[in-house]
C-alpha positions in Angstrom: 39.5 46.2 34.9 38.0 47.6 32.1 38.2 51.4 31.3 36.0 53.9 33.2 33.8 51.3 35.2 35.6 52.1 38.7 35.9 55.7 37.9 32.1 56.4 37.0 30.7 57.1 40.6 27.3 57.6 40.2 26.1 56.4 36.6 22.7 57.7 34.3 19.7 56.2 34.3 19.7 52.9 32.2 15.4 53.4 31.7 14.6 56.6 30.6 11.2 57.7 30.0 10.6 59.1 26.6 11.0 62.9 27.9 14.4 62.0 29.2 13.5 61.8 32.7 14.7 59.0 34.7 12.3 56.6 35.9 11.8 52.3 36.0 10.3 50.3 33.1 6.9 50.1 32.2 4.9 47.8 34.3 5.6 44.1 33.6 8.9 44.4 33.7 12.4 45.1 32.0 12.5 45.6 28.0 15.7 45.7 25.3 17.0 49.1 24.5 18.8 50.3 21.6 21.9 51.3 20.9 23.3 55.0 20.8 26.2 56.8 20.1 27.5 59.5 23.0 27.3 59.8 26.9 24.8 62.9 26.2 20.8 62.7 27.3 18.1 63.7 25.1 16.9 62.4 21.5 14.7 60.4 21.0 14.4 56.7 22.5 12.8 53.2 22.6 11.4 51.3 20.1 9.4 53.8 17.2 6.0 52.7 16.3 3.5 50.7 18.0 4.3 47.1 17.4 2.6 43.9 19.2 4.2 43.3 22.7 5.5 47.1 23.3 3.7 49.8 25.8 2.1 52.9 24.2 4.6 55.5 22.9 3.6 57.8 25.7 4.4 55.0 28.2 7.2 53.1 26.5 10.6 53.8 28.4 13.3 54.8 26.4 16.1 52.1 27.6 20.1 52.9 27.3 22.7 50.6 27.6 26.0 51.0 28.8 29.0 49.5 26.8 32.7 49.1 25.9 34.8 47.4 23.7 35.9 44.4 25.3 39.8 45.0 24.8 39.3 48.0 26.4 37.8 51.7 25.2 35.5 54.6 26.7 32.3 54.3 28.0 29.2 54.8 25.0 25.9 54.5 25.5 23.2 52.7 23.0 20.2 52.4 22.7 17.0 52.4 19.9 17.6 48.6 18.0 15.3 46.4 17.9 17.4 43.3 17.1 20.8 41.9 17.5 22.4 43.1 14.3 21.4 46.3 15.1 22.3 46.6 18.4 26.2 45.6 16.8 25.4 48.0 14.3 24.7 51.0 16.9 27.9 49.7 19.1 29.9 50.4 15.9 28.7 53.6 15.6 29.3 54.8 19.4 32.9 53.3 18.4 33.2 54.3 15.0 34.4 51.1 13.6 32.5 49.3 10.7 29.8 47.2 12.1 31.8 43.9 10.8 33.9 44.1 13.2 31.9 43.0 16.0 32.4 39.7 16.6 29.4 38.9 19.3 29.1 40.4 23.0 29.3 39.3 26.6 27.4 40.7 29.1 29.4 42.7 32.8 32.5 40.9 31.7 35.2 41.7 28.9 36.6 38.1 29.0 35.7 35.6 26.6 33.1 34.0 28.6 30.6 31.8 27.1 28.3 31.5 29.9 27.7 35.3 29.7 27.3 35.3 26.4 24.7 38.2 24.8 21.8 36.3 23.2 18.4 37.1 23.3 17.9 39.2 26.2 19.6 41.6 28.4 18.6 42.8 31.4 18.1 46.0 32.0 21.0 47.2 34.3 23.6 44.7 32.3 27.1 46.1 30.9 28.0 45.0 26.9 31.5 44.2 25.9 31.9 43.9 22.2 34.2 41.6 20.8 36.0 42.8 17.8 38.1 41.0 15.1 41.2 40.3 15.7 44.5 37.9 14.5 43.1 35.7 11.4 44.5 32.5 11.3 44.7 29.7 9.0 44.8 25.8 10.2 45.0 22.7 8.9 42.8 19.6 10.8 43.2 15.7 10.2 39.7 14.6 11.2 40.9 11.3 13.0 37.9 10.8 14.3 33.7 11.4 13.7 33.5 13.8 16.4 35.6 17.0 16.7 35.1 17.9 19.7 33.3 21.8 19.0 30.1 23.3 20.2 29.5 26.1 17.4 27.3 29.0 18.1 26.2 32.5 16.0 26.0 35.8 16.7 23.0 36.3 15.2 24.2 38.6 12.6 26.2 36.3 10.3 29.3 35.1 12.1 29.3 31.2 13.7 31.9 30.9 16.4 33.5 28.3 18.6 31.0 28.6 22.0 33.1 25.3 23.8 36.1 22.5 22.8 35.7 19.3 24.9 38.6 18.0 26.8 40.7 15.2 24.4 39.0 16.0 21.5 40.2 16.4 18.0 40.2 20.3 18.1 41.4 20.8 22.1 45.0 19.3 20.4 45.6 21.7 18.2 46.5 24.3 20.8 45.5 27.6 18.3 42.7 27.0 18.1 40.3 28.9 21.2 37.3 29.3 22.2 35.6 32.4 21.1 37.4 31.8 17.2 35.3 32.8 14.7 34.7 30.0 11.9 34.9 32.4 8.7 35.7 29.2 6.2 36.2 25.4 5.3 38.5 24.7 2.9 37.8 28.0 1.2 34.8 28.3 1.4 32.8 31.6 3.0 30.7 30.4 5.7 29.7 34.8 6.7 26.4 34.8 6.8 25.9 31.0 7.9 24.2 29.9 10.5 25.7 27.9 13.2 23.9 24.5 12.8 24.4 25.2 8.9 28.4 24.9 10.1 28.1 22.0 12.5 26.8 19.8 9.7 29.3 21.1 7.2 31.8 19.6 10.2 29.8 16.0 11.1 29.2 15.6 7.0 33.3 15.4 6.6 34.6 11.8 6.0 37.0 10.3 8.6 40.6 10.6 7.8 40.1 13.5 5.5 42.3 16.8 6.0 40.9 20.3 5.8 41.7 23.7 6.0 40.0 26.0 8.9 40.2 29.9 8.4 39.4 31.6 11.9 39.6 35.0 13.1 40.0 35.4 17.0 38.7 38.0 19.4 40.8 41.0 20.2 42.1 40.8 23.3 44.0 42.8 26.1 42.3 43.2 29.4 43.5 38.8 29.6 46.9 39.9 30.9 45.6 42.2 33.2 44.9 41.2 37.0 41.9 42.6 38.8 42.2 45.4 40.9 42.2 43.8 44.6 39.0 44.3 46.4 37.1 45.1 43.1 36.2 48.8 41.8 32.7 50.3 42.6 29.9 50.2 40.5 31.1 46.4 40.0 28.0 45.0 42.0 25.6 46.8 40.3 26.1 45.3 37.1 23.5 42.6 35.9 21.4 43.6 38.7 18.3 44.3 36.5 15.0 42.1 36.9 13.7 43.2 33.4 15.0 41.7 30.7 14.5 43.1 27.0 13.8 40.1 24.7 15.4 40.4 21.2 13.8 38.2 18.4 14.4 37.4 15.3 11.4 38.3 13.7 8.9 40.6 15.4 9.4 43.6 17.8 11.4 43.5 21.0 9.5 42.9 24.1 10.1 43.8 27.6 9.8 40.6 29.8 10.2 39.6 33.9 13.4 37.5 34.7 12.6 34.0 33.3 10.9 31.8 36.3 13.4 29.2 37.9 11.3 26.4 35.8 12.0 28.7 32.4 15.7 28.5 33.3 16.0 24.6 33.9 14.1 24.1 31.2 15.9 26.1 28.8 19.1 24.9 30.2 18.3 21.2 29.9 17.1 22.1 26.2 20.2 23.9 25.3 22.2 20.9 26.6 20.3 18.4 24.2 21.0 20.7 21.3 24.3 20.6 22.4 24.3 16.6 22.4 22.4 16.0 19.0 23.8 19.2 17.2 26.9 20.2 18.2 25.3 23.6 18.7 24.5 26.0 21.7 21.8 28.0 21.2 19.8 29.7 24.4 17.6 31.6 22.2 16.1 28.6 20.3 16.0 26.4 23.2 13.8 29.2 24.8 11.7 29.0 21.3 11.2 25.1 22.1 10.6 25.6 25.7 7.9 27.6 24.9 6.4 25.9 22.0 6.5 22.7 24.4 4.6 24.3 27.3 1.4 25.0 24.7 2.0 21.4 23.3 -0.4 18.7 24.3 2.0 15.9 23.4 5.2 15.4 21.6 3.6 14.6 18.3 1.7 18.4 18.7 5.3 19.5 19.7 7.0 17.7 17.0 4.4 19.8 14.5 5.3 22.7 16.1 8.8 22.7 15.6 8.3 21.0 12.2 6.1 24.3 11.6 8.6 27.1 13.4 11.9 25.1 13.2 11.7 22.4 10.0 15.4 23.4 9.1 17.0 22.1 11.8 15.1 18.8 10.9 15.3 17.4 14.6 15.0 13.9 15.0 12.0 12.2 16.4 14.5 10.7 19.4 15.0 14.9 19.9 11.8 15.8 20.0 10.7 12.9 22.8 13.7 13.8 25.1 12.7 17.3 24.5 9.5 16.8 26.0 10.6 15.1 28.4 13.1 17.5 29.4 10.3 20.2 30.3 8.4 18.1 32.0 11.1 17.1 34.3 11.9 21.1 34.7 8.0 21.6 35.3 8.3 19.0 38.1 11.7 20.2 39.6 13.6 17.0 38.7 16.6 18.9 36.7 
């Protein structure tokens, strides 16, 4: 069990209003925090300024999140980032480790666990683990055939990782390589600072039969050979039990939003898996973006121009865009 969550018998308030005083979120629902340094209360909190989609300052809860690093550390607290590579920045600082070191983040788990993988939101009573840098390694891979076999995913803050390796594949023989390994170069070269379908197509635009080199750097790890205390530890079932979430973007201010409706979910999750099955990517965040862009879409062709608009990097295919659509209409009628 990670350090101090069964010892910590009756934990701070995760919302805080701007005087310090506990209370809930401001109506609507929950809202993304920033990250902190220290267990202390006071300072100042939330998100400065007045941008679209936040409460007044005078109304604006000032949110705190708990965290640890995932191979094990004290409790810190964080809180005041408005985005993901500032939320690993604050982590580093409640640490005191360089912010590069944080790999990506999993939410009331330390294990490497994809499904609870930190994208774009977090709800407001959820736990981080960090992931931090560990053993580099250095591995050479006969492409024997078109596919590999990888799902790659980012962090959001410069580092594309492995997010799942299907069973038989190219890469699930080649035992050291893991889920979780961050992709840090082909053959040499950097790819910090590259986005995860900028890697996938480095991968698919390799010839068959061709040999290259893969640099990775795995997660840290400890807690792994540790078996959970029987009968769990307390505070265990209150983790992840927030209905707020806080929604980070990419570009524009953080917003505080209700739990996603159950269509929101199978719509997102059939997108995500279509990504997965054109791209070779995973990517919760932008399937969220298309869900959304599809539900004020009249068609596919006014859904095509709106990701050509929003997305036209990814270049999705016009087969892509149609199952897209489809797959939110079949989530609006309940058929996934």
């Amino acid at each position: 069990m990670p350090l101090g969550l069964g010892r910590r018998k009756k934990p701070p308030p995760l919302v805080e209003n701007e005087d310090g005083v506990g209370g809930a979120a401001a109506p609507g629902g929950p809202g993304e925090g920033g990250v902190g340094a220290g267990g202390g209360s006071g300072g100042s909190g939330g998100v400065s300024g007045g941008p679209p989609g936040l409460p007044p300052p005078a109304l604006r809860p000032r949110l705190v999140f708990h965290t640890q690093l995932a191979h094990g550390s004290p409790t810190g607290r964080v809180e005041g980032f408005t985005n993901v590579r500032e939320l690993y920045g604050k982590i580093a600082q409640a640490f005191g480790i360089p912010p590069a070191e944080v790999m990506f983040c999993t939410l009331n788990t330390h294990k490497v666990d994809m499904e609870k993988l930190l994208g774009g939101q977090i709800g407001l009573e959820d736990f981080i683990f960090a992931h931090t840098k560990g053993q580099r390694k250095e591995v050479e891979v006969l492409k024997s055939e078109d596919a590999l076999g990888l799902t790659i995913t980012d962090n959001g803050a410069g580092y594309a990782f492995i997010k799942r390796i299907r069973e038989g594949s190219v890469i699930d023989r080649i035992p050291v390589i893991g889920v979780g390994d961050m992709i840090e170069a082909i053959d040499g070269r950097s790819l910090v600072g590259a986005r995860h379908y900028e890697v996938a197509k480095m991968l698919k635009d390799l010839p068959r039969g061709r040999t290259f080199a893969l640099r990775l750097t795995e997660p840290r790890k400890a807690f792994d050979m540790i078996a959970p205390r029987a009968g769990g530890g307390r505070g265990g079932s209150q983790l992840g039990t927030g209905r707020g979430t806080l929604r980070l973007r990419a570009h524009g201010p953080p917003t505080l939003e209700e739990q996603p409706s159950a269509f929101e979910e199978r719509a997102v999750a059939k997108v995500d898996d279509l990504l997965e099955s054109y791209m070779g990517i995973r990517d919760s965040e932008l399937a969220a973006t298309m869900v959304d862009l599809g539900r004020e879409a009249r068609d596919p062709d006014a859904l095509a121009q709106a990701l050509d608009a929003q997305l036209g990097d990814f270049a999705f295919p016009d087969e892509f865009v149609f199952d897209v659509w489809g797959a939110i209409g079949d989530a609006k009628a309940g058929r996934c």
